[in-house]
Backbone and ligand atoms as CSV (ligand in chain L), in Angstrom:
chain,resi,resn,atom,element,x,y,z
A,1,UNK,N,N,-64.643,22.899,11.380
A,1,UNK,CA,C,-64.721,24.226,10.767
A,1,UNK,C,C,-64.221,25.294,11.745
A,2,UNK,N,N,-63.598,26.165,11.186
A,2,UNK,CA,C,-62.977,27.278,11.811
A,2,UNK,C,C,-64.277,28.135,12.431
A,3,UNK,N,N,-64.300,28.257,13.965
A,3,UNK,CA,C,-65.371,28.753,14.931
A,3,UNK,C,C,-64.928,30.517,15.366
A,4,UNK,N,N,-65.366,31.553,15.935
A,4,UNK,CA,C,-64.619,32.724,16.430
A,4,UNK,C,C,-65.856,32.871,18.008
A,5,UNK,N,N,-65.615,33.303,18.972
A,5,UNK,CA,C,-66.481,34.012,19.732
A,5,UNK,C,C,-66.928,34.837,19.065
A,6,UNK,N,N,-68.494,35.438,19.286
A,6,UNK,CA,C,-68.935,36.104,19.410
A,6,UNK,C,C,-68.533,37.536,20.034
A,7,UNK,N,N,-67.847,37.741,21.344
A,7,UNK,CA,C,-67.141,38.515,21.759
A,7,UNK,C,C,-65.795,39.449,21.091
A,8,UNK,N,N,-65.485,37.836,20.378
A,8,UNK,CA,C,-64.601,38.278,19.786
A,8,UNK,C,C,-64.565,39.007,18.064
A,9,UNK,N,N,-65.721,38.690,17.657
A,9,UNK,CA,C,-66.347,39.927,16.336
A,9,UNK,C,C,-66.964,40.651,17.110
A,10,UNK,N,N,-66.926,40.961,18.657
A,10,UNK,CA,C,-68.013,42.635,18.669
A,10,UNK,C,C,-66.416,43.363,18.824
A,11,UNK,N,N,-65.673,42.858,19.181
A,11,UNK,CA,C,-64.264,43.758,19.362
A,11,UNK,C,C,-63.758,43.995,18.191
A,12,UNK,N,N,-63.782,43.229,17.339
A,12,UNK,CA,C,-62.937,43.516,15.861
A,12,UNK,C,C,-64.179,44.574,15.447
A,13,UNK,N,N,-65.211,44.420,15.578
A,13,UNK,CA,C,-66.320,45.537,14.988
A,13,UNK,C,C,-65.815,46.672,15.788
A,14,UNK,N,N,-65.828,46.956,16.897
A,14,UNK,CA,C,-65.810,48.255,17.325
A,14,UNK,C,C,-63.897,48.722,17.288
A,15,UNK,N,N,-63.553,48.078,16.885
A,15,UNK,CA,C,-61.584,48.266,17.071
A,15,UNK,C,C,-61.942,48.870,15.267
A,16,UNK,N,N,-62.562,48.342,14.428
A,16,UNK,CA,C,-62.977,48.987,13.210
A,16,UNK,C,C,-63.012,50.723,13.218
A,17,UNK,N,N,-64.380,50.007,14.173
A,17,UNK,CA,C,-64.992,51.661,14.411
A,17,UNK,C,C,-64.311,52.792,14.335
A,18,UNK,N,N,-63.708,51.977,15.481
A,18,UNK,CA,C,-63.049,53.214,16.423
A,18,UNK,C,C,-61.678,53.795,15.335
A,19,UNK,N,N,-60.835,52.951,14.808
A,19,UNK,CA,C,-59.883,53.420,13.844
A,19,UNK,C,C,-60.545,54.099,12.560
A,20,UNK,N,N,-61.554,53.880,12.378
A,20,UNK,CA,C,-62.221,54.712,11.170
A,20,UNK,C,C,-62.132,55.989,10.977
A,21,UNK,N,N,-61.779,56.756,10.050
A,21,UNK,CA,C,-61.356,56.342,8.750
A,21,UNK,C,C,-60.086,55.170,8.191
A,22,UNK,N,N,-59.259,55.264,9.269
A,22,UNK,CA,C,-58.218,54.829,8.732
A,22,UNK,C,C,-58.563,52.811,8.933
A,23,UNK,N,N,-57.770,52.236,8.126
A,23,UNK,CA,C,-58.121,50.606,8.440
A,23,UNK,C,C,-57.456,49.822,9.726
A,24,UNK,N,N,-58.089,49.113,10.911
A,24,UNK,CA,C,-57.577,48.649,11.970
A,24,UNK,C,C,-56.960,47.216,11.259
A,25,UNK,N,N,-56.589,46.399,12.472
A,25,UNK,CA,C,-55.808,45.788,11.962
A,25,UNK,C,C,-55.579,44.892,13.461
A,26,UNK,N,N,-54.868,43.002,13.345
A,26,UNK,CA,C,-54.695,42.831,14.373
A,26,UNK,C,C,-54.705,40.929,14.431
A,27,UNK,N,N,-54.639,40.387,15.377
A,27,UNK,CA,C,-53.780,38.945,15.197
A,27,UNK,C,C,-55.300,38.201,16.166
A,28,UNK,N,N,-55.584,37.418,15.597
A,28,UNK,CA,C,-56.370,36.026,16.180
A,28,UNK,C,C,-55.830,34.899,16.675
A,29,UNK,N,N,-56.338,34.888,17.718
A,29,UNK,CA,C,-55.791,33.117,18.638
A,29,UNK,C,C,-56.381,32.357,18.989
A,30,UNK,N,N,-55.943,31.362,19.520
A,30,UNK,CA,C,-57.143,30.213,19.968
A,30,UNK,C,C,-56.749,28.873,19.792
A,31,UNK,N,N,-57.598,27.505,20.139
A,31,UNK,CA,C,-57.126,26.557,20.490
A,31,UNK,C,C,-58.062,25.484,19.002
A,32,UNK,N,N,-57.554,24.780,18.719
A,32,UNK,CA,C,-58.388,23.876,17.960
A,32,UNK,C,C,-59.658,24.581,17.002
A,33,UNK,N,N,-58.852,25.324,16.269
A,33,UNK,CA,C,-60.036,25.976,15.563
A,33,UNK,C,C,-60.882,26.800,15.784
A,34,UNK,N,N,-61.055,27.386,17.237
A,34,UNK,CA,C,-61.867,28.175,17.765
A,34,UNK,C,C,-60.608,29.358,17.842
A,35,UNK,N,N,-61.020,30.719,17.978
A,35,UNK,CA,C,-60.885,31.780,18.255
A,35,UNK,C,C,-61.321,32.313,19.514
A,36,UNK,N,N,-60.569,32.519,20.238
A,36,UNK,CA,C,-60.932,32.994,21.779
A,36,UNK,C,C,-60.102,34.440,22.074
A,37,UNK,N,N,-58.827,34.415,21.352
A,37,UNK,CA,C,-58.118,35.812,21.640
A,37,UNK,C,C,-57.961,36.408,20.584
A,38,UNK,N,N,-58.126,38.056,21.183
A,38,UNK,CA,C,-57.932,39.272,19.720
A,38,UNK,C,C,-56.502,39.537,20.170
A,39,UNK,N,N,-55.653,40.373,19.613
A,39,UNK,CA,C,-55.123,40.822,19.410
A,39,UNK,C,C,-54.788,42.215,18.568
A,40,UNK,N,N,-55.187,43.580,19.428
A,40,UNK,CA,C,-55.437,44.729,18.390
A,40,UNK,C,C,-53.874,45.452,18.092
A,41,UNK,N,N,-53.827,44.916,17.000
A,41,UNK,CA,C,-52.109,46.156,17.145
A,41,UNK,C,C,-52.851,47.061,16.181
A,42,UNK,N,N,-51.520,48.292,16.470
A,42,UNK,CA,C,-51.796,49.303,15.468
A,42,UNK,C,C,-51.070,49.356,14.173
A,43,UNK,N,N,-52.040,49.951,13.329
A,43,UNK,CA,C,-51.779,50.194,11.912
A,43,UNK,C,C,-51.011,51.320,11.853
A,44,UNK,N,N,-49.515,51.035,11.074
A,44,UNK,CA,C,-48.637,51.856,11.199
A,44,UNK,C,C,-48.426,52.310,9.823
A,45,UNK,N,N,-49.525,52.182,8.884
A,45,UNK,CA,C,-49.761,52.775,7.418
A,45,UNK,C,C,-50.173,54.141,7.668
A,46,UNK,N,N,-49.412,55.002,6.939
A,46,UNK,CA,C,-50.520,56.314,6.845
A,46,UNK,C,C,-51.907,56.486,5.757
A,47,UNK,N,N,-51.368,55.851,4.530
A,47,UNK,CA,C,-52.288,55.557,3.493
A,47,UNK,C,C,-53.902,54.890,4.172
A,48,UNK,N,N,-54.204,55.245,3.807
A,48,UNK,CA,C,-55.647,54.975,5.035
A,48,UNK,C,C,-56.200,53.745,3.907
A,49,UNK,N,N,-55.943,53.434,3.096
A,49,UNK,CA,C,-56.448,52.093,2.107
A,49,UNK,C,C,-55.528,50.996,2.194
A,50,UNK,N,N,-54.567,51.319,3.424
A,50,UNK,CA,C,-53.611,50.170,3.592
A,50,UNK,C,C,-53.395,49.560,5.085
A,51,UNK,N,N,-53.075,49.116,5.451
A,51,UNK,CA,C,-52.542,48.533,6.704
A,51,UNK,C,C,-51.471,47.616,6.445
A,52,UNK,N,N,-50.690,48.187,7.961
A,52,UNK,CA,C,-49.402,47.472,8.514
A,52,UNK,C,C,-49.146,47.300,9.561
A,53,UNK,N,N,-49.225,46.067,10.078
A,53,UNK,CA,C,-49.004,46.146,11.798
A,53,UNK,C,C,-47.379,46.603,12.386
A,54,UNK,N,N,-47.699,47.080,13.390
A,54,UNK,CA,C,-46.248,47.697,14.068
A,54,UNK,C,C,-45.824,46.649,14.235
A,55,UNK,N,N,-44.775,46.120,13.638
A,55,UNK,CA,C,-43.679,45.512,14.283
A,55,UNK,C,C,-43.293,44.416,15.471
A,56,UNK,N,N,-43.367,45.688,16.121
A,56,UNK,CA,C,-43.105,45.319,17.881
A,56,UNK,C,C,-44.185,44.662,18.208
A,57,UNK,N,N,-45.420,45.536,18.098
A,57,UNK,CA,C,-46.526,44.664,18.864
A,57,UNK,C,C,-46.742,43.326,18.312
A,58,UNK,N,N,-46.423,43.121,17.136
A,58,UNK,CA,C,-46.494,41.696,16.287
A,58,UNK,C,C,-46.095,40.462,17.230
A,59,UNK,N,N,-44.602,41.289,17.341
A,59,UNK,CA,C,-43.969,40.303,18.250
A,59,UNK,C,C,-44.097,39.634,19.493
A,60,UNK,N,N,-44.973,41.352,20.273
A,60,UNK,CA,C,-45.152,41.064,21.338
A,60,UNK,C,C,-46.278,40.343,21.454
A,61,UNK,N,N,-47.515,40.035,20.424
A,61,UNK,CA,C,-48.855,39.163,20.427
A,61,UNK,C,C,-47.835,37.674,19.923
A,62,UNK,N,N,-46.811,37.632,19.167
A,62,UNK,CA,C,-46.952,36.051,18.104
A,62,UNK,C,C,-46.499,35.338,20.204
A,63,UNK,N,N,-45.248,36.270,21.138
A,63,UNK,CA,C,-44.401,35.813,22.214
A,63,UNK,C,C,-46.147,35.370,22.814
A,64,UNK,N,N,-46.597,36.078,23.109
A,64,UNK,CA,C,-48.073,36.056,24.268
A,64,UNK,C,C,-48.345,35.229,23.838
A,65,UNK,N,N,-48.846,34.982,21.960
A,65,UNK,CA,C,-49.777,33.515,21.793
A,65,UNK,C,C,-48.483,31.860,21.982
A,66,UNK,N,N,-47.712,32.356,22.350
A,66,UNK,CA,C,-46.968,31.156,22.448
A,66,UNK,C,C,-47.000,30.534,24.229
A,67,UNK,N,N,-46.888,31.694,24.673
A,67,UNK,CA,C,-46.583,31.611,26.402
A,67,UNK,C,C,-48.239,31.151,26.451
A,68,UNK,N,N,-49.430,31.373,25.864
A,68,UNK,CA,C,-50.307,30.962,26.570
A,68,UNK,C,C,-50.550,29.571,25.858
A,69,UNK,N,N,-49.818,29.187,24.823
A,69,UNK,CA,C,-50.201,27.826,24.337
A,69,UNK,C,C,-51.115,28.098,23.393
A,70,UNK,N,N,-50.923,29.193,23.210
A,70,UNK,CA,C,-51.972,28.890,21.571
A,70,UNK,C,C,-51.689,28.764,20.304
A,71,UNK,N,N,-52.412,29.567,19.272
A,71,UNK,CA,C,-52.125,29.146,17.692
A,71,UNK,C,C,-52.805,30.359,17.372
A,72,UNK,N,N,-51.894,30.701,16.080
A,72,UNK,CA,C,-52.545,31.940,15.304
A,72,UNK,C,C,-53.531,31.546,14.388
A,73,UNK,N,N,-54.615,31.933,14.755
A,73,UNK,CA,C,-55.426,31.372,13.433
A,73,UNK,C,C,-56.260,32.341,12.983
A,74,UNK,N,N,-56.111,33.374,12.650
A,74,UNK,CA,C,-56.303,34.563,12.016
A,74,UNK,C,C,-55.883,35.860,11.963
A,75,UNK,N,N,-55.695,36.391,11.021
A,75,UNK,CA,C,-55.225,38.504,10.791
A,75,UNK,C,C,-56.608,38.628,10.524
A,76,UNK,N,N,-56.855,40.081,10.983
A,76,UNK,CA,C,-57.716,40.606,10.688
A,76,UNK,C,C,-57.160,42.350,10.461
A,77,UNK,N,N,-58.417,43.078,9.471
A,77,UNK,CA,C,-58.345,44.721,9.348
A,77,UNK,C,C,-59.586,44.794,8.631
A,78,UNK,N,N,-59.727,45.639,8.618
A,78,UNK,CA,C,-60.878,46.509,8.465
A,78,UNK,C,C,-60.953,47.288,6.906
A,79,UNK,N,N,-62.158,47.046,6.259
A,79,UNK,CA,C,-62.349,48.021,4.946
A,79,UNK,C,C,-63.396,48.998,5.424
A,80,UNK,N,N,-62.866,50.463,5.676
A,80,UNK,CA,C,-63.564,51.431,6.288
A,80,UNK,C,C,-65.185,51.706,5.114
A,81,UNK,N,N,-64.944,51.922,4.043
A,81,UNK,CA,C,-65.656,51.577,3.318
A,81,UNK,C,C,-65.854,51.068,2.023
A,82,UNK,N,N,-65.133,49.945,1.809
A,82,UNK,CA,C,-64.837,49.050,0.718
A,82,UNK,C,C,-65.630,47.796,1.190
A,83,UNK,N,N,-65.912,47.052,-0.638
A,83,UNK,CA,C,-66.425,45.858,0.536
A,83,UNK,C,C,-65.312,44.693,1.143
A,84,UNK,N,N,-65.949,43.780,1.576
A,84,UNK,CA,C,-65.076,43.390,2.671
A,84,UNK,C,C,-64.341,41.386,1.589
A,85,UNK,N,N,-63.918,42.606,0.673
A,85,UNK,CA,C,-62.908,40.897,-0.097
A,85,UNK,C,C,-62.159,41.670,-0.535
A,86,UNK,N,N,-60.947,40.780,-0.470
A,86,UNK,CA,C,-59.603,41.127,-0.310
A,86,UNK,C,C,-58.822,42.456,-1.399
A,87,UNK,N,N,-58.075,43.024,-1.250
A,87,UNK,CA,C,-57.501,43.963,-2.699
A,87,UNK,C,C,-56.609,43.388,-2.719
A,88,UNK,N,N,-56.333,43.931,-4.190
A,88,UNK,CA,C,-54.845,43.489,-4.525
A,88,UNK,C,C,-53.806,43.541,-3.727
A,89,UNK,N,N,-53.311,44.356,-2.888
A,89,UNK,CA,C,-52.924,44.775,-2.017
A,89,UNK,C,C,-52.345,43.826,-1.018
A,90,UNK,N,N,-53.847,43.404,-1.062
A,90,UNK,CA,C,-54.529,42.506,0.540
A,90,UNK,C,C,-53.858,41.230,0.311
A,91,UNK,N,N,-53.711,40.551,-1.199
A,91,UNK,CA,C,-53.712,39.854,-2.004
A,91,UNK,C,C,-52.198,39.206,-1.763
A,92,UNK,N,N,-51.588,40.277,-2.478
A,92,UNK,CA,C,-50.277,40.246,-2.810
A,92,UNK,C,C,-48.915,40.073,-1.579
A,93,UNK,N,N,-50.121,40.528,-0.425
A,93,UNK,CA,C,-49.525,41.011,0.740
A,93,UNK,C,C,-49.193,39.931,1.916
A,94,UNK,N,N,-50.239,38.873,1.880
A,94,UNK,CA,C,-51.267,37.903,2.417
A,94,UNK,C,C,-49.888,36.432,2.660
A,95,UNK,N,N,-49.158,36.531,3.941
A,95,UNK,CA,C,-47.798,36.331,4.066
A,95,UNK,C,C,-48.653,34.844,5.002
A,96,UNK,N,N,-49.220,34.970,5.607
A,96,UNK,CA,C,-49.498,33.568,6.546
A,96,UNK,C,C,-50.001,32.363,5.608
A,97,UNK,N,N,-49.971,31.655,4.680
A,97,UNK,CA,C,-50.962,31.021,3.732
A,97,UNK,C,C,-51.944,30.083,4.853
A,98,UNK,N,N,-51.273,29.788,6.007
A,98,UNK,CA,C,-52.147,28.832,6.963
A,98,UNK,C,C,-53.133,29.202,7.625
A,99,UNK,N,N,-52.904,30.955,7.564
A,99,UNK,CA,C,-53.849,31.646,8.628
A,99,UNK,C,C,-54.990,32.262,7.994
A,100,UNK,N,N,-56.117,32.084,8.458
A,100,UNK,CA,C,-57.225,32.820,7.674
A,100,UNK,C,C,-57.256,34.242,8.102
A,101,UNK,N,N,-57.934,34.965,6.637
A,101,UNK,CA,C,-57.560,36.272,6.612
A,101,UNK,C,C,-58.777,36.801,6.657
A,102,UNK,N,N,-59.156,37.236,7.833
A,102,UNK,CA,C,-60.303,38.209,8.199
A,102,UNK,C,C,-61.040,39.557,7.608
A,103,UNK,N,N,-61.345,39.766,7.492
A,103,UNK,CA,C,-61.946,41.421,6.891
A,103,UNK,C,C,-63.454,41.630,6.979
A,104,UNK,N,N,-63.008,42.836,7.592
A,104,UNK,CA,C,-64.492,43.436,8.292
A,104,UNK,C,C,-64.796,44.517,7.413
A,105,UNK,N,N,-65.975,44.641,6.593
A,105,UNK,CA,C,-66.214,45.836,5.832
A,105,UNK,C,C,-66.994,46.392,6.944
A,106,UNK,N,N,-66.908,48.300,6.884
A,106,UNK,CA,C,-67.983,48.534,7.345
A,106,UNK,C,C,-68.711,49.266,6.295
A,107,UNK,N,N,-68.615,48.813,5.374
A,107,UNK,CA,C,-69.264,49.571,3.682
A,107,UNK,C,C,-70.382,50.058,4.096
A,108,UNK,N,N,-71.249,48.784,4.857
A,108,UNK,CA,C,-72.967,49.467,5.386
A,108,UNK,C,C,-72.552,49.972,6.841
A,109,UNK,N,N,-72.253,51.074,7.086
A,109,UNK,CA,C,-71.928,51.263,8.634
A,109,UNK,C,C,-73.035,50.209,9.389
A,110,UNK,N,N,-73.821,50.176,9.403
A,110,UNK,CA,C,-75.300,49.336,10.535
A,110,UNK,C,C,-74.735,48.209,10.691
A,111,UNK,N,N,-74.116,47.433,9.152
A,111,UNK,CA,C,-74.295,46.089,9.679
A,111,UNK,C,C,-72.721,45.736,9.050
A,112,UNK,N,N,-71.840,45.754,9.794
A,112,UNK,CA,C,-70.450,45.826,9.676
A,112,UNK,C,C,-70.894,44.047,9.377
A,113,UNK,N,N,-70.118,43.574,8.430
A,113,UNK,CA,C,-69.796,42.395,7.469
A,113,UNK,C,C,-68.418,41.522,7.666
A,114,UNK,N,N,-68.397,40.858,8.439
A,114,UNK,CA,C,-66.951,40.181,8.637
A,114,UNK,C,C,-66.920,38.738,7.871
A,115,UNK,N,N,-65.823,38.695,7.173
A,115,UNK,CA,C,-65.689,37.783,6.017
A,115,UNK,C,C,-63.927,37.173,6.246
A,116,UNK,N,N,-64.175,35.951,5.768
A,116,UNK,CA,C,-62.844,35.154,6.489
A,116,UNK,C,C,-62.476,34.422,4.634
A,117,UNK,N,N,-61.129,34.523,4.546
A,117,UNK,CA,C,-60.365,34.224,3.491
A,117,UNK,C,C,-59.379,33.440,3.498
A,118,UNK,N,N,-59.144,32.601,2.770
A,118,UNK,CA,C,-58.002,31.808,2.537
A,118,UNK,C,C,-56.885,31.971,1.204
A,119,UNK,N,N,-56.118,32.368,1.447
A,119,UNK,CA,C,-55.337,33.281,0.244
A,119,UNK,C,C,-53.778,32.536,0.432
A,120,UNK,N,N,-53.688,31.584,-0.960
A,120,UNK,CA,C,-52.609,30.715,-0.676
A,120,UNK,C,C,-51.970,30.696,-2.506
A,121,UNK,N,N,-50.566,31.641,-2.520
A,121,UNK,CA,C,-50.136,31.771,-3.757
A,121,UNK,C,C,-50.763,32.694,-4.333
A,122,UNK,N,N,-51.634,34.001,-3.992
A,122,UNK,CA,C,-52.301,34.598,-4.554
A,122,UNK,C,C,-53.835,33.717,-5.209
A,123,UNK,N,N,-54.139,32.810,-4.225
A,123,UNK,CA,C,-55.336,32.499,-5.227
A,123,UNK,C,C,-56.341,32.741,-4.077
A,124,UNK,N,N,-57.609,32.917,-4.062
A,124,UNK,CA,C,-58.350,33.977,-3.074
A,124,UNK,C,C,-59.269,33.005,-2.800
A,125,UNK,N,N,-59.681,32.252,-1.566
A,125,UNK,CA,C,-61.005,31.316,-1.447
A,125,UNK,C,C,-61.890,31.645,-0.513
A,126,UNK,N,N,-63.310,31.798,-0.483
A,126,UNK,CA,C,-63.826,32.175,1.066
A,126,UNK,C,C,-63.805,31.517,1.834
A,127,UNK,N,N,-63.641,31.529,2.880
A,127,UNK,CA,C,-63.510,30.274,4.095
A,127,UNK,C,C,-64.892,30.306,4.824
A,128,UNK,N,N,-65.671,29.626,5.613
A,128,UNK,CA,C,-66.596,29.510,6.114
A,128,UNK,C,C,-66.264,29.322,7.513
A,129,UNK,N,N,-67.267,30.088,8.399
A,129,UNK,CA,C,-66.311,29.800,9.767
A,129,UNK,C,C,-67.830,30.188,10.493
A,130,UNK,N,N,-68.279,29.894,12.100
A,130,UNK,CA,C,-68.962,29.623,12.668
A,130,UNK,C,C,-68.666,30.863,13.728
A,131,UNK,N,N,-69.750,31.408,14.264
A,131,UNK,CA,C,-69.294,32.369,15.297
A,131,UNK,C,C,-70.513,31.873,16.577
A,132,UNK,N,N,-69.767,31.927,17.743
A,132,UNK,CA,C,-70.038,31.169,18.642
A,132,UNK,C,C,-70.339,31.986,20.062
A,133,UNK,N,N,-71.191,31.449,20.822
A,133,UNK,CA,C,-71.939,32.617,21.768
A,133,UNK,C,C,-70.652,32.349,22.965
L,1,ZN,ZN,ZN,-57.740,45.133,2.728
């Protein structure tokens, strides 16, 4: 089963935060199913109900997760206050089918909600994943 640090949801929580209002956004790595590296790029949407990663930094995280030997195994962004499953949007948009698709609501600010998706052809599944000290 797909595992994440612990460390690594207090950073996607506060990379949330901190972009709030607008939605953060950003690339997951790691070795055998585990998640060990974030990756925060910026959201280069102005529409604050959307996200788009820059480009460049894309590139410059997919070059890094290669030079260190890893694997992408998750996107993540943020629903500033939506809940935290996918929009149409999210849906339609949802380009990795291999990579699970992260989303952090902070709908309840207190207890920010991170939820992992599998979205293959437009069909939407929850994924179950383990977070690890
Ligand atoms: Zn979304």
């Amino acid at each position: 089963m797909l595992a994440i640090k612990r460390e690594i949801v207090e950073k996607i929580i506060a990379h949330a935060r901190n972009e709030k209002p607008k939605e953060c956004c950003g690339i997951l790595a790691g070795k055998d199913n585990l998640i060990t590296h974030i990756f925060q790029l910026t959201n280069i949407q102005t529409d604050p109900d959307r996200y788009e990663m820059k480009p460049e930094e894309q590139v410059q995280a997919f070059e890094e997760i290669d030079r260190l030997n890893l694997e992408m195994l998750g996107i993540y962004h943020s629903h500033p206050h939506s809940p935290g499953s996918p929009s149409p949007v999210d849906i339609m948009r949802a380009f990795y089918p291999t990579t699970a698709f992260f989303i952090l609501s902070l709908q309840n600010p207190e207890k920010p909600e991170l939820k992992a998706f599998e979205i293959v052809k437009r069909k939407v599944r929850e994924k179950r994943f383990k977070i690890l000290v």
